[in-house]
C-alpha positions as CSV (number, residue, x, y, z in Angstrom):
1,X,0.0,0.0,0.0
2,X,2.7,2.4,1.0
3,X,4.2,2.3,-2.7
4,X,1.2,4.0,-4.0
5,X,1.5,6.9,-1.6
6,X,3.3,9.5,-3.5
7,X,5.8,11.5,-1.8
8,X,3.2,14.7,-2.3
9,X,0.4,12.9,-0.8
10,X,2.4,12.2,2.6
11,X,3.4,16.0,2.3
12,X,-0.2,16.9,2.1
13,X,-1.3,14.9,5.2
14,X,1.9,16.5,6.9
15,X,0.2,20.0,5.9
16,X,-2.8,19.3,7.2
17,X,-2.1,17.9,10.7
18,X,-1.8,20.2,13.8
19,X,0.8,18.3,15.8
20,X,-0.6,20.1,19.1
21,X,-4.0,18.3,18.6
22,X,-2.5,15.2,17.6
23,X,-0.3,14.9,20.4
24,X,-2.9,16.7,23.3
25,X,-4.5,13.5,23.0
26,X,-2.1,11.6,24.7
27,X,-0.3,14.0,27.2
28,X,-1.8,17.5,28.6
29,X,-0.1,20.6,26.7
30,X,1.0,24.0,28.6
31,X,2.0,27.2,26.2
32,X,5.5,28.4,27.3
33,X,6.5,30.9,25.0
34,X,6.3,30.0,21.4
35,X,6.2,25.9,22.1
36,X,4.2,23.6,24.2
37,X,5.6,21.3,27.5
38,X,4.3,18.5,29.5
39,X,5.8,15.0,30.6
40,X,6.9,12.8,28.2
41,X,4.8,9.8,27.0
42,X,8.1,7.9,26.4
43,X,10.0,7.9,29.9
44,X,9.2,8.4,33.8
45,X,9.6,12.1,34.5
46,X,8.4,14.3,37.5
47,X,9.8,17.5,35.4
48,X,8.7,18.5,31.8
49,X,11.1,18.3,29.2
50,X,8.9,17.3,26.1
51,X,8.7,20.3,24.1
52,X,6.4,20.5,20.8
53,X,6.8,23.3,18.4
54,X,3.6,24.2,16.5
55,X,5.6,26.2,13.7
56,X,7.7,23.7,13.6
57,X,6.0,20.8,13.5
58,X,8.4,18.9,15.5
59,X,8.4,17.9,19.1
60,X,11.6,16.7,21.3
61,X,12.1,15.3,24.6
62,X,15.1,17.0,26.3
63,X,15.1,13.9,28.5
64,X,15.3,11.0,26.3
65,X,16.1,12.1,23.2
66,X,12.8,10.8,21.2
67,X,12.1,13.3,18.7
68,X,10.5,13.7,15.1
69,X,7.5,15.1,13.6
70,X,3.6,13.5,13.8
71,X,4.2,10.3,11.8
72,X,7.3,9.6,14.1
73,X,4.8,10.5,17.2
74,X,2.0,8.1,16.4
75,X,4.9,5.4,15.1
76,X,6.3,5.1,18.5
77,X,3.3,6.0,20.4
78,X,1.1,3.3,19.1
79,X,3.7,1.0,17.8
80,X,2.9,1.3,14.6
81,X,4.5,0.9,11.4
82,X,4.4,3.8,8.7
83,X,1.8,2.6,6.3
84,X,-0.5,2.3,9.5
85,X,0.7,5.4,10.8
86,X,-0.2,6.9,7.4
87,X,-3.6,5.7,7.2
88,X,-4.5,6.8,10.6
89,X,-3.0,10.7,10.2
90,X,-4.7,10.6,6.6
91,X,-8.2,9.2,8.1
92,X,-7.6,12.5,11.2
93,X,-7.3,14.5,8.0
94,X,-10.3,13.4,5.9
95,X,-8.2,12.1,3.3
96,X,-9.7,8.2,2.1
97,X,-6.7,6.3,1.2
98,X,-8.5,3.1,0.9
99,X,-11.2,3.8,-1.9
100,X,-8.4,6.0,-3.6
101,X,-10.8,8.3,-5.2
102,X,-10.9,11.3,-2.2
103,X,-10.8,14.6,-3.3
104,X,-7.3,14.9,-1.9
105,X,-5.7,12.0,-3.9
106,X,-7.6,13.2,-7.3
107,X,-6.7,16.5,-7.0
108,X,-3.1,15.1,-6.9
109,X,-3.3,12.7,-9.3
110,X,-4.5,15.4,-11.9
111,X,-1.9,18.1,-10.3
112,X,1.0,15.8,-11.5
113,X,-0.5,14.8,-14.4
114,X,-0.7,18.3,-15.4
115,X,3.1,19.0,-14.5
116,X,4.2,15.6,-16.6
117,X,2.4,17.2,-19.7
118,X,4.2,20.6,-19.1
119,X,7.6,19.1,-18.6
120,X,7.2,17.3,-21.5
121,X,5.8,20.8,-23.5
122,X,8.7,22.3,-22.4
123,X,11.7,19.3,-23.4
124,X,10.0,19.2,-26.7
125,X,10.0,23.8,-27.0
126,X,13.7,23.3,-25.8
127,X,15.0,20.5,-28.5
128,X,13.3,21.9,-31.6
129,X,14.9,25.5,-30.3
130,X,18.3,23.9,-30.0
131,X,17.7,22.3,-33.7
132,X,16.0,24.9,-35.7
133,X,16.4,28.3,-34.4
134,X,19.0,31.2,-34.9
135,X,19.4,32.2,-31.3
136,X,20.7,28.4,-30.5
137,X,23.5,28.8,-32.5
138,X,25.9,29.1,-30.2
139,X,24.4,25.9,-28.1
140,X,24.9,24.1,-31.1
141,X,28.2,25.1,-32.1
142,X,29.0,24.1,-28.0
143,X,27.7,21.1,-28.3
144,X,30.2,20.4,-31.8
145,X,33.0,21.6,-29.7
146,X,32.0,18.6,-27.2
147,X,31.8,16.2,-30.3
148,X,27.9,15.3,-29.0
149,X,26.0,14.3,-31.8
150,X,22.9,15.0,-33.6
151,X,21.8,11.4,-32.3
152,X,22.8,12.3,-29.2
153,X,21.2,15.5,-28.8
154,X,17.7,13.4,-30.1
155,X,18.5,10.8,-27.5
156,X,18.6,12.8,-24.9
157,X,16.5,15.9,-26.2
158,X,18.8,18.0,-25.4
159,X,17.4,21.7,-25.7
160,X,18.1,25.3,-25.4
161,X,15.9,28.2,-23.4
162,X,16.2,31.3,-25.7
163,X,16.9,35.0,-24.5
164,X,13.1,36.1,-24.1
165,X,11.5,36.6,-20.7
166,X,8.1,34.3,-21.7
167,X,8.8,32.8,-24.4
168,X,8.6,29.2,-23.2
169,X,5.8,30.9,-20.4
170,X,3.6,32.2,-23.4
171,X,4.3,28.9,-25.2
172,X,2.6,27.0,-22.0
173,X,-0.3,29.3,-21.6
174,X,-1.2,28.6,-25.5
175,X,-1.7,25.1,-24.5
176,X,-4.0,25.8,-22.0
177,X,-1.2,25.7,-18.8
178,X,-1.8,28.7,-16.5
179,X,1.1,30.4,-15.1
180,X,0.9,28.9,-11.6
181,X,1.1,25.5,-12.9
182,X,3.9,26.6,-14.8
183,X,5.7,27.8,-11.5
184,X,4.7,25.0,-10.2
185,X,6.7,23.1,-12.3
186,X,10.0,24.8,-11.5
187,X,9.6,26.6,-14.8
188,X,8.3,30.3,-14.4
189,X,8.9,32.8,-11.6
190,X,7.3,35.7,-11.1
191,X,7.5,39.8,-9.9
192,X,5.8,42.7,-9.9
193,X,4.9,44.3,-12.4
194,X,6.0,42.1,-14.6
195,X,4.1,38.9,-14.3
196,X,5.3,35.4,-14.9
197,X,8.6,34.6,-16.8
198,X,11.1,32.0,-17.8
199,X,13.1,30.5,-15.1
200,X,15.5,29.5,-17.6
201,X,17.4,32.1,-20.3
202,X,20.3,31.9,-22.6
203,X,21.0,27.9,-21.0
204,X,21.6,24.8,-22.9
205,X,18.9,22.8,-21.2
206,X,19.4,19.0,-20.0
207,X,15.9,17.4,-19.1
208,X,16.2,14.7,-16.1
209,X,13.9,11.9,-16.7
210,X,12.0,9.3,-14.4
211,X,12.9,5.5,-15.0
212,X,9.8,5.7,-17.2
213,X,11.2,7.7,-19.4
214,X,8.7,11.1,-18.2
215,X,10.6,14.3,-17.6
216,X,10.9,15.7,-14.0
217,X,12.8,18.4,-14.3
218,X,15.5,20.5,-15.9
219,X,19.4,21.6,-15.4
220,X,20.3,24.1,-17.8
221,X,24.0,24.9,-18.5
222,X,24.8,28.7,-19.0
223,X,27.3,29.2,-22.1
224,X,28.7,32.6,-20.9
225,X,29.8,33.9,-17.8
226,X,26.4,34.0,-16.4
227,X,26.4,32.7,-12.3
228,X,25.4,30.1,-11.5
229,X,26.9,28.0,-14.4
230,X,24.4,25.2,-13.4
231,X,20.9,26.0,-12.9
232,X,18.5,23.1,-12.0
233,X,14.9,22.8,-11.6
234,X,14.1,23.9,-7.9
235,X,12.0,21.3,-5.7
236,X,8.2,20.4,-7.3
237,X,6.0,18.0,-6.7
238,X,7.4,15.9,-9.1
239,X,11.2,16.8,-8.7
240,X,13.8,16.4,-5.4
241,X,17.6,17.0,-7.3
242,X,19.0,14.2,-4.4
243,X,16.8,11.6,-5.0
244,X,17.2,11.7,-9.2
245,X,19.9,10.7,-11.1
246,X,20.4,11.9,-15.0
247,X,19.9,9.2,-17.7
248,X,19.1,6.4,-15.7
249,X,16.0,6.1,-17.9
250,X,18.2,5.1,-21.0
251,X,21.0,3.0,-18.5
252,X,18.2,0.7,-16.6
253,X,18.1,-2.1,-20.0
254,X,22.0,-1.5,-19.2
255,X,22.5,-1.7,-16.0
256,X,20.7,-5.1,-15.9
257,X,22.2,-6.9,-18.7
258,X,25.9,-5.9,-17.5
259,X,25.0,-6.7,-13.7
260,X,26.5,-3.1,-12.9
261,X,26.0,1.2,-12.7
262,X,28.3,3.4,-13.2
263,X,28.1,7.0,-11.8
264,X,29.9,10.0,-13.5
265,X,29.5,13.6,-12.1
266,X,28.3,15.2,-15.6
267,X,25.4,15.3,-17.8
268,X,28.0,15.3,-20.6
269,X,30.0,12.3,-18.9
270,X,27.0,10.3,-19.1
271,X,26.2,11.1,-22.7
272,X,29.6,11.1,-23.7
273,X,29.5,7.1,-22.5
274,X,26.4,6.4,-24.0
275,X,27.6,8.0,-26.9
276,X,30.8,5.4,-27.1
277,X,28.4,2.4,-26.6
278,X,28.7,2.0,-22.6
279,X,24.9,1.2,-21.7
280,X,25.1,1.3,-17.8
281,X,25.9,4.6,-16.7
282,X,24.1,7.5,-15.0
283,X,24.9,11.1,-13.5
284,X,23.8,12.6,-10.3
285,X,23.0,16.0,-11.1
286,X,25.8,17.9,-10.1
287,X,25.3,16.6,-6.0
288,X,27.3,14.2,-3.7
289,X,25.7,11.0,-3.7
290,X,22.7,11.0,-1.9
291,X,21.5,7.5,0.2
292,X,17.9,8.2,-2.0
293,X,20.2,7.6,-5.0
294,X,21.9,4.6,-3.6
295,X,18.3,3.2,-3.1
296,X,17.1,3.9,-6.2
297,X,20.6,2.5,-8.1
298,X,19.8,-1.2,-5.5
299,X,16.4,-1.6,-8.0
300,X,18.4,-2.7,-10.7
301,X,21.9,-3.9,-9.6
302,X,24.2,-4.8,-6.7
303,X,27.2,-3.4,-8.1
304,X,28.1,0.2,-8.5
305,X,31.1,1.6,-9.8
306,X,31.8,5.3,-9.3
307,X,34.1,7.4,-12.0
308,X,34.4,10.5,-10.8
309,X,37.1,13.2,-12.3
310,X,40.7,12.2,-11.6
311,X,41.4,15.4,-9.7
312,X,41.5,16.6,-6.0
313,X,37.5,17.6,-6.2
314,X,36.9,14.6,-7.4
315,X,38.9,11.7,-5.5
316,X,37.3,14.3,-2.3
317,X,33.4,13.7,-4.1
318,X,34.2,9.8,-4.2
319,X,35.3,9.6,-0.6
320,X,32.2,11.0,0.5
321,X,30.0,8.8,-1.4
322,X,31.6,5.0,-0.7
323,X,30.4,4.9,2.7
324,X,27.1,5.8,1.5
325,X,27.1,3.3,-1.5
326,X,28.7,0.3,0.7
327,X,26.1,1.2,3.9
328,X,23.1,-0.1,1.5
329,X,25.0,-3.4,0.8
330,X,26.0,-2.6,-2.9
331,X,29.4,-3.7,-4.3
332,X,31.5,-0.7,-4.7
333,X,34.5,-0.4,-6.9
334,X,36.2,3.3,-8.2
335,X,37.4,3.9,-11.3
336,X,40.7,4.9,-11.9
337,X,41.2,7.8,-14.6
338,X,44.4,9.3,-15.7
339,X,45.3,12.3,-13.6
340,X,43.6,15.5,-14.3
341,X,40.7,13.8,-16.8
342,X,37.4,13.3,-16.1
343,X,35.3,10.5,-17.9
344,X,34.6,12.6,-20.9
345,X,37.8,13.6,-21.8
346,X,39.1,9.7,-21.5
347,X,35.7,8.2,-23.5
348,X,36.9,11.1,-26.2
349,X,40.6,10.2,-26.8
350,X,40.7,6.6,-25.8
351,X,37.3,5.3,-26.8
352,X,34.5,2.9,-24.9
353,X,36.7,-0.4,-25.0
354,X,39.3,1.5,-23.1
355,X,36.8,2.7,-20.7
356,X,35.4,-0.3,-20.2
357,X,38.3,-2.0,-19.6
358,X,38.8,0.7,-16.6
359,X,35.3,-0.4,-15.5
360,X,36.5,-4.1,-15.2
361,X,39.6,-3.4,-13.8
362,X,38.3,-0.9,-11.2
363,X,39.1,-1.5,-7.4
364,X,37.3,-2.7,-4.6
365,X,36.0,0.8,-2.8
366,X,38.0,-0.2,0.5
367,X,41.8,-0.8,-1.4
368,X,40.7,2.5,-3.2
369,X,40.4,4.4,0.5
370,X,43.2,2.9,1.8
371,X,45.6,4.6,-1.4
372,X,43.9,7.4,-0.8
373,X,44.7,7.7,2.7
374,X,48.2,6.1,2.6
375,X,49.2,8.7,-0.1
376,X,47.9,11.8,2.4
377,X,49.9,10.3,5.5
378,X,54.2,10.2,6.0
379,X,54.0,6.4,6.6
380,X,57.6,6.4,8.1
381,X,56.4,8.6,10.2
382,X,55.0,6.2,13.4
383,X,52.4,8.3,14.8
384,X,51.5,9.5,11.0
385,X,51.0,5.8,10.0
386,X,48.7,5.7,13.6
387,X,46.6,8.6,12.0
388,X,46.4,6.7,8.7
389,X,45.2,3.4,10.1
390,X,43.1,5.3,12.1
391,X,41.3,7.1,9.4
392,X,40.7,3.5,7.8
393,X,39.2,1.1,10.5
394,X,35.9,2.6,11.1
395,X,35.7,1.8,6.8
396,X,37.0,-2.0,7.8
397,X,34.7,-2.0,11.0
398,X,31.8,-1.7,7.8
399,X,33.0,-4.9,6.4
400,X,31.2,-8.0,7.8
401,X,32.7,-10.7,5.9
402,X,35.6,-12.5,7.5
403,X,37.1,-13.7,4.6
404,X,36.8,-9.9,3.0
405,X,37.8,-8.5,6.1
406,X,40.9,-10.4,6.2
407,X,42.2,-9.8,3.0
408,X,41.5,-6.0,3.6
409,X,43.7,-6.1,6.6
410,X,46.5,-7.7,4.9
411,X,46.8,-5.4,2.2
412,X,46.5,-2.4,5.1
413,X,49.4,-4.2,6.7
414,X,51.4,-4.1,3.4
415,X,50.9,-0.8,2.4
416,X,51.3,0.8,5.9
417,X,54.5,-2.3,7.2
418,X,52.3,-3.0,9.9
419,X,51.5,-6.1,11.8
420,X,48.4,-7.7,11.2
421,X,47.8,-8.0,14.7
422,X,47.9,-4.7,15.7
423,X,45.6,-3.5,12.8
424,X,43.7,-6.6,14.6
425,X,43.8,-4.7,17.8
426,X,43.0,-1.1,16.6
427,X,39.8,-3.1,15.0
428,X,38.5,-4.8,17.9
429,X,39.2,-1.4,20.6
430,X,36.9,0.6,17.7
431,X,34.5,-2.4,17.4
432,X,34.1,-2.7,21.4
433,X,34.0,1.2,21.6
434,X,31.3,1.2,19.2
435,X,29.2,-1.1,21.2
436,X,29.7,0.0,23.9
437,X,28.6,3.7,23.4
438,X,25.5,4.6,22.0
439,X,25.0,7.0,19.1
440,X,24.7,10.8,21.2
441,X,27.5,12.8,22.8
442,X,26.6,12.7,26.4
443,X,23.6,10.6,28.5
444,X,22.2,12.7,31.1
445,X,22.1,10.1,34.3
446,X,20.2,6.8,33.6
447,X,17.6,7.9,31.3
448,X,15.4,4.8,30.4
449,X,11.9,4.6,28.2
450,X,8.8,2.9,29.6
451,X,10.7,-0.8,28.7
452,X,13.4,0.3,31.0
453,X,15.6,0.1,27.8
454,X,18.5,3.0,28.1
455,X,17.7,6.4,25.0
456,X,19.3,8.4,23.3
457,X,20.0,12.0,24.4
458,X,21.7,14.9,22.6
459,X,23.5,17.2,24.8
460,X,27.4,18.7,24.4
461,X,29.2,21.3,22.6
462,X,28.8,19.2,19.5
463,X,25.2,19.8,19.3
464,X,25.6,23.3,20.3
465,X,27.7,23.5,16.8
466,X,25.0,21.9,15.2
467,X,22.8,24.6,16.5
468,X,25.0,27.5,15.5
469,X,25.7,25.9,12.0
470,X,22.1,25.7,11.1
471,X,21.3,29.3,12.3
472,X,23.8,31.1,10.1
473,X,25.8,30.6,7.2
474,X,28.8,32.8,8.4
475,X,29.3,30.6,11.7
476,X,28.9,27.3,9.6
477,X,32.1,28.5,7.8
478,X,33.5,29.5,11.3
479,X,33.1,26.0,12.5
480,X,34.6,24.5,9.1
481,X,37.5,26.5,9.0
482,X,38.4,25.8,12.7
483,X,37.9,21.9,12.9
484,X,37.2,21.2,8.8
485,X,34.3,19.3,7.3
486,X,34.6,16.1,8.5
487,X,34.6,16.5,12.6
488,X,31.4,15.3,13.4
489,X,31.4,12.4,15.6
490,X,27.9,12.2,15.9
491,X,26.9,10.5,12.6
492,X,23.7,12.4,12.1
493,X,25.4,15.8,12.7
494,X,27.3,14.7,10.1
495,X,24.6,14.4,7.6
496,X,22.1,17.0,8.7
497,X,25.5,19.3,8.2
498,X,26.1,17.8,4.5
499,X,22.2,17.9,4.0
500,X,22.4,22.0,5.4
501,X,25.4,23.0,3.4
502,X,24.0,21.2,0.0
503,X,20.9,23.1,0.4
504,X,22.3,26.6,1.2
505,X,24.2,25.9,-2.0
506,X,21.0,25.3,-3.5
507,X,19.0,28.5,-2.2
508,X,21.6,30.9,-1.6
509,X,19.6,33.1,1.2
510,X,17.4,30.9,2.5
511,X,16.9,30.9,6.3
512,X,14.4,31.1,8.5
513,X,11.2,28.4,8.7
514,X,11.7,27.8,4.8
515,X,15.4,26.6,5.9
516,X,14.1,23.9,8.4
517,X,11.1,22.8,6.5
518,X,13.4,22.1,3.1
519,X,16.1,20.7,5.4
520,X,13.9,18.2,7.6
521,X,12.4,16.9,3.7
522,X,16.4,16.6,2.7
523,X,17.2,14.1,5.8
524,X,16.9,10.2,6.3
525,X,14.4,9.1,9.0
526,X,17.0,8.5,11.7
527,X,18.6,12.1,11.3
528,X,15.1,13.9,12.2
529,X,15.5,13.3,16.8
530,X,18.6,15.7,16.2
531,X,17.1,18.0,14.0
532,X,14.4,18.1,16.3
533,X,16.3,18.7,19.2
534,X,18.1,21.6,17.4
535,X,15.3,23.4,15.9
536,X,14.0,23.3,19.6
537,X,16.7,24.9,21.5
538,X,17.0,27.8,19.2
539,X,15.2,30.7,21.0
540,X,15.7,29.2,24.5
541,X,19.6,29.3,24.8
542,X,20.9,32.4,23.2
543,X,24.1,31.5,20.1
544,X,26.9,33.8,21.3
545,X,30.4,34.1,19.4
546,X,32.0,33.6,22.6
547,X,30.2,30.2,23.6
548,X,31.0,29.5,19.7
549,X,34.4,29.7,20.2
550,X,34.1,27.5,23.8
551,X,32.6,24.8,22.1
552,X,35.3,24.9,19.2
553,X,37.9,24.9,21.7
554,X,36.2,21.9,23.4
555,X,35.6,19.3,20.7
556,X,39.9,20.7,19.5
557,X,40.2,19.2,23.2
558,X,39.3,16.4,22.7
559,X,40.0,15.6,19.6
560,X,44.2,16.1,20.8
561,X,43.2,13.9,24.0
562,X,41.9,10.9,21.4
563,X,45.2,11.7,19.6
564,X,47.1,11.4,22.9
565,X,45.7,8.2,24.3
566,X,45.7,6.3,20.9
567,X,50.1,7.7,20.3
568,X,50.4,6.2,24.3
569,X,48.8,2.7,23.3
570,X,51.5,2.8,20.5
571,X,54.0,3.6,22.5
572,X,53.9,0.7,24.8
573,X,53.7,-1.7,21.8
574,X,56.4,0.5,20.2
575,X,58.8,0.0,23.1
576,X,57.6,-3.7,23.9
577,X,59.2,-4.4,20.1
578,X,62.0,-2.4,20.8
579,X,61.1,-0.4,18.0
580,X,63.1,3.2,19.0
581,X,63.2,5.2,16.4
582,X,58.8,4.8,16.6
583,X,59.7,5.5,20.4
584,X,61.2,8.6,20.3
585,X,58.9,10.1,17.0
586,X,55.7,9.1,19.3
587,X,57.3,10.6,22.8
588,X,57.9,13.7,20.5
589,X,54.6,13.8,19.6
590,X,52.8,13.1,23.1
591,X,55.2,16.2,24.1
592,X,54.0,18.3,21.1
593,X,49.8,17.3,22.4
594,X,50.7,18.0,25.9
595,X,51.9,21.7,24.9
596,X,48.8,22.1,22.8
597,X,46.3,21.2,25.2
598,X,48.0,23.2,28.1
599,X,47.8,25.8,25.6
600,X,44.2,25.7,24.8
601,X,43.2,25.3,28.4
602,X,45.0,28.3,29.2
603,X,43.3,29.9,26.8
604,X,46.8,30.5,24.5
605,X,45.8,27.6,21.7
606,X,47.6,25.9,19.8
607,X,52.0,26.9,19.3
């Protein structure tokens, strides 16, 4: 049943449900300021700490960390699963899922009906602009330049949006579209006193495609200097840019018959491969990887194979996404380009046998990392080899296999000269702290639920971080440029970060409500406690630059105290072997810590 609720549907029930009703009805509600507190239906309390927002839309126990918006409520509140949950909040909201024919559901039915018939208006305005007329003529002399062809361009119907404000608007309305479908389609924007007009002007125009081969959307490639130099269709009812991926409406018959995907970054590396006879291979719209894109490659294959450019953006793009890939079970591989091309360029010069060959001969995703890593670290250097096996084992902790695991550990012991054994060791003291610390920062006391099973809390300068990054753009980069990217130790800081930056990208300027609601659609189920919990705090603990820089300071602390304790576990196995010249580089370095965390307590930081 659930597969026939489309993702506007579930929006439309969200829309509609007042999560102070819905969740009055199980615990007594008092105002406090802008949100709503009483005792928390999942744990003993004597003190309220379960906080609903109504603009929001969220609620968060401050206790035990349970958190999420209605569905997540009635989920865990009743025990249900989310179909039933679904069917009850749709029922709350008149909306008859059963019969199918409610007003609600036939309204949007024909709404994305409409918007199918518009998109495909549009692809079919844009191709026979890009083929017949004047003003395309520098699209199609682009296009030459990139040696795409004229069967190409057909395959893909490519197009090109012309200089002129309404052209393709004025082209809809003739065919009986009104302007606010239009908008509604990502298509048309409007101003006063202007009126409706083109979204897209002066772009060579890619249309993304369903599996079924019905257009969702657009990206449109400027051809000057116009900013930005990718525009894509912005969120519609029919079109999320994380959860598509370009082409893969041409690549499924592919994909099946050679077992396999592969994933370029480009439109034009995807139709440069089709182009040269390779079948399988899709894009993904100009965005990291997302885990909807993972699900939707695991349809058709268990193999992916990623062939991202072979330059420092690129080999960066494919880090991020393995984890991602291998966490939904696929096979992962990484193609290896010559340095500084990018799967275009090679499919040009070399040809699809050549590329192909690549494909077969690609890497498992794991030996892949460890290059990577071993090539960024001084190996000879003890404690840097420390930080380089370090960086790998929570990838090896991913691999369940023993057989797999073992051979992954002896080629991390070849390329790094270490023992087995003690790669052995590092494994088994991240496996046993990972079991034996659940997924928050810091557990407020003995918090159980109504089970008596321990919860999860978020509490700590980490989520404070969170807090600030999500509030403003200019502390996010505050927070990167002290501690980088990739500090998060709680895993859905990490993505709800990812998910934050990705979409600030998207709508430079956005903040506010419209922030939150677009971010909360962006993240995976399990992500939504923290957002919650964040979203909650803001307007009840003030974000001050000098508490920012306190909680900097603290997770730098502890990140040189992890440092410190895993170079003295090295040092006693270092001077059991009587391994001296790894002695004296790790006392050096224990020295060096010391210094910097006196330093940082004393408020000097790092020398």
């Amino acid at each position: 049943m659930l597969a026939a609720f489309r993702e506007n549907l579930i929006e439309e029930i969200k829309t509609r449900v007042d999560i102070i009703d819905l969740i009055s009805e199980y615990v007594p509600l008092k105002r406090r300021g802008q949100n709503y507190v009483g005792l928390c239906p999942f744990h003993t309390e004597k003190t309220p700490s379960f906080t609903v927002s109504p603009s929001k839309q969220l609620f968060y126990c401050f206790g035990c960390g349970v958190g999420g918006d209605a569905f997540t409520f009635l989920m865990k509140r009743e025990g249900l699963n989310f179909s039933e949950a679904l069917t009850r909040l749709a029922e709350r909201v008149g909306i008859n899922l059963e019969e199918g024919e409610g007003a609600g559901i036939f309204k949007l039915r024909r709404e994305k009906e409409r918007l199918y018939q518009i998109g495909a208006l549009a692809a079919r305005f844009y191709h026979l602009i890009l083929l017949r007329h004047p003003t395309a003529a520098q699209a199609r002399e682009y296009l030459q330049r990139r040696r795409v062809s004229l069967e190409a361009v057909r395959k893909f119907e490519l197009g090109y949006a012309p200089d002129s404000p309404r052209a393709l608007v004025d082209y809809l309305k003739r065919h009986g579209f009104h302007p606010r479908e239009i908008a509604l389609a990502g298509l048309a924007a409007s101003r006063a006193p202007e009126g409706s007009f083109d979204r897209f002007r002066r772009r060579l125009m890619f249309p993304v495609k369903d599996p079924a081969g019905k257009v969702i959307g657009f990206g449109g490639r400027a051809l000057d200097n116009s900013e930005p130099k990718y525009l894509n269709t912005p969120e519609t009812p029919l079109f999320r840019k994380g959860h598509h991926l370009y082409g893969l409406h041409l690549a499924v018959a592919g994909i099946r018959r050679r077992g396999k995907a592969v994933v370029v970054e480009g439109y034009l590396d995807a139709i440069s491969a089709w182009q040269h006879g390779v079948d399988n291979v899709v894009a993904t719209l100009g965005t990291a990887l997302t885990i909807e894109q993972a699900r939707a490659l695991k349809r058709y294959t268990e193999e992916v194979i990623i062939a991202y450019d072979a330059d420092a953006a690129g080999r960066a793009a494919a880090l991020r996404v393995l984890g991602v890939l291998a966490d939904m079970g696929l096979r992962v591989r990484v193609l290896l380009l010559p340095e500084g091309k990018d799967p275009d360029e090679f499919l040009q010069r070399q040809g699809g046998q050549a590329f192909q060959k690549l494909v077969e001969e690609a890497p498992p995703w794991l030996v892949y990392i460890i290059e990577q890593v071993a090539q960024s670290y001084n190996l000879a250097d003890p404690s840097e080899c420390v930080k380089a096996i370090q960086k790998i084992i929570p990838y090896l902790a991913k691999i369940e296999d023993a057989v797999e695991r073992d051979n992954y550990v002896r080629i991390l012991s070849r390329r790094t000269g270490q023992l087995e054994t003690a790669i052995y060791e590092e494994l088994h003291k991240f496996r046993a702290r990972q079991m034996g610390r659940p997924r928050r920062l810091i557990l407020d006391g003995d918090i159980r639920d109504s089970q008596g099973t321990a919860v999860t809390t978020f509490q700590g300068p980490e989520v404070y971080l969170l807090c600030a990054y999500l509030a403003s753009e200019e502390w996010a980069d505050r927070i990167e440029a002290s501690l980088g990217p990739a500090f998060w130790s709680l895993p859905q800081a990490g993505i709800i970060a990812s998910a934050a930056k990705e979409l600030r990208e998207e709508y430079p300027g956005l903040e506010g409500e419209d922030f939150q609601d677009k971010l909360s659609k962006k993240l995976p189920p399990d992500a939504l406690p923290l957002l919650a919990r964040v979203a909650l705090k803001e307007g009840q603990e003030p974000l001050e630059p000098k508490a920012l820089e306190q909680a900097i300071k603290s997770i730098q602390l502890k990140k040189w105290e992890d440092e410190m304790q895993a170079c003295r576990r090295s040092l006693s196995l270092a001077e059991a072997a009587g391994r001296e010249d790894e002695v004296k580089a790790l006392q050096t370095r224990i020295l060096d810590l010391a210094r910097n965390i006196k330093n940082l307590k004393a408020g000097r930081g790092e020398t």
